[in-house]
C-alpha positions as CSV (number, residue, x, y, z in Angstrom):
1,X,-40.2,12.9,-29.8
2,X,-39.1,9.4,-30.0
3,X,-35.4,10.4,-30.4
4,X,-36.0,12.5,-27.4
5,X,-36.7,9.7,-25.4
6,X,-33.8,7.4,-26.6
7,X,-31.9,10.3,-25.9
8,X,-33.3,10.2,-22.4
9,X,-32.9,6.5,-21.8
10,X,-28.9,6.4,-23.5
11,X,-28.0,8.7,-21.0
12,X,-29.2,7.5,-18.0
13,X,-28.0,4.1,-18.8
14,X,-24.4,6.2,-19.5
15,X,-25.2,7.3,-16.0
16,X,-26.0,4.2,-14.5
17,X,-22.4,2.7,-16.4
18,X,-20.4,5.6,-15.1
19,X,-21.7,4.9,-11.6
20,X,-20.7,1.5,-11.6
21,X,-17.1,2.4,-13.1
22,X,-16.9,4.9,-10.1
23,X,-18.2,2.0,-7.5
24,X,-15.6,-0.4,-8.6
25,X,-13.0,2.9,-7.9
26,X,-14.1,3.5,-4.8
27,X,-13.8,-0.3,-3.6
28,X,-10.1,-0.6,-4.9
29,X,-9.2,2.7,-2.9
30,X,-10.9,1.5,0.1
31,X,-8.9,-2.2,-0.3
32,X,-5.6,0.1,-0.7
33,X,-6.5,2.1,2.3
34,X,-7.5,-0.8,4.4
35,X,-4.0,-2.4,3.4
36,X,-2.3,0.9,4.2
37,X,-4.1,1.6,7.4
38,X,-3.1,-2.3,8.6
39,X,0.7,-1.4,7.6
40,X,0.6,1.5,9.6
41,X,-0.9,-0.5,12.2
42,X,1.6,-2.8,12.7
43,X,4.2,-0.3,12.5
44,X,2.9,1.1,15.4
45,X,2.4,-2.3,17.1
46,X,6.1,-1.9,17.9
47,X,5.4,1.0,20.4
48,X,1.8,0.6,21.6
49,X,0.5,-2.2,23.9
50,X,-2.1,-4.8,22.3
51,X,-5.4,-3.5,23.6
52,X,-4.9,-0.2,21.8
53,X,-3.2,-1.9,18.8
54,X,-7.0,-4.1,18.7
55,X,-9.1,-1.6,19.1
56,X,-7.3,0.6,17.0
57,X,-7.5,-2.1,13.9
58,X,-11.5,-2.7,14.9
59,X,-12.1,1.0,14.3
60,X,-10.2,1.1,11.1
61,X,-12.2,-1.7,9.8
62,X,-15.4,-0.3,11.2
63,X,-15.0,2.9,9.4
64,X,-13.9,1.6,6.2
65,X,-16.5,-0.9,6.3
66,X,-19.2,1.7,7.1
67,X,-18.0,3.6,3.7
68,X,-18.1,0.8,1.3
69,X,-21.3,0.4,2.7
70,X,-22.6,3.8,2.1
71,X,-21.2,3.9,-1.1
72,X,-22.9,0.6,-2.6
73,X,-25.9,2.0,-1.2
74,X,-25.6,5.5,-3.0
75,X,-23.9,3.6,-6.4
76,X,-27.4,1.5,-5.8
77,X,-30.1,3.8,-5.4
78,X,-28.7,6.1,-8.0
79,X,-28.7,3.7,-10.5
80,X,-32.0,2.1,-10.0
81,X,-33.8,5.6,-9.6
82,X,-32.1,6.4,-13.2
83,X,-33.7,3.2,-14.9
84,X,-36.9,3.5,-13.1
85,X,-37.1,6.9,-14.5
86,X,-36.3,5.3,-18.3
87,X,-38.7,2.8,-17.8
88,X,-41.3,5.5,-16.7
89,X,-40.3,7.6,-19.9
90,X,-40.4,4.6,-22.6
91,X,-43.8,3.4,-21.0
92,X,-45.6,6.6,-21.4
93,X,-44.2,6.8,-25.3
């Protein structure tokens, strides 16, 4: 019973590690595709006027911003539901 529950608690603490490898992925692709989507940006800067360059760059931001966001929160609440679940388990041992 008791390897069980180490069992258990190894892997979701491999889960919780394997979410945090994939959080740090997601940032660096969201960095490259900020940098990317700015590039682009001022590539077309050469043929569009400034207000639609602006709010062009403020909606690229917005949205990449809003998925970093979402994806700390996910990378978060995964992780801490796991734990609290192995904390659950090795308490009722």
């Amino acid at each position: 019973m008791t390897e069980d529950l180490e069992s258990i608690l190894r892997k979701s603490l491999d889960e919780v590690d394997r979410n945090n490898k994939r959080m740090k992925r997601t940032v660096v692709v969201l960095v490259a595709a900020v940098v990317i989507g700015l590039e682009v940006l001022a590539f077309l800067s050469l043929k569009i006027d400034v207000k639609t360059l602006i709010m062009s760059e403020f909606g690229f931001l917005f949205l990449a911003e809003t998925a970093l966001a979402l994806r700390t929160w996910m990378t978060v609440a995964s992780s801490t539901r796991r734990v609290l679940k192995a904390i659950e388990l090795l308490s009722k041992q």
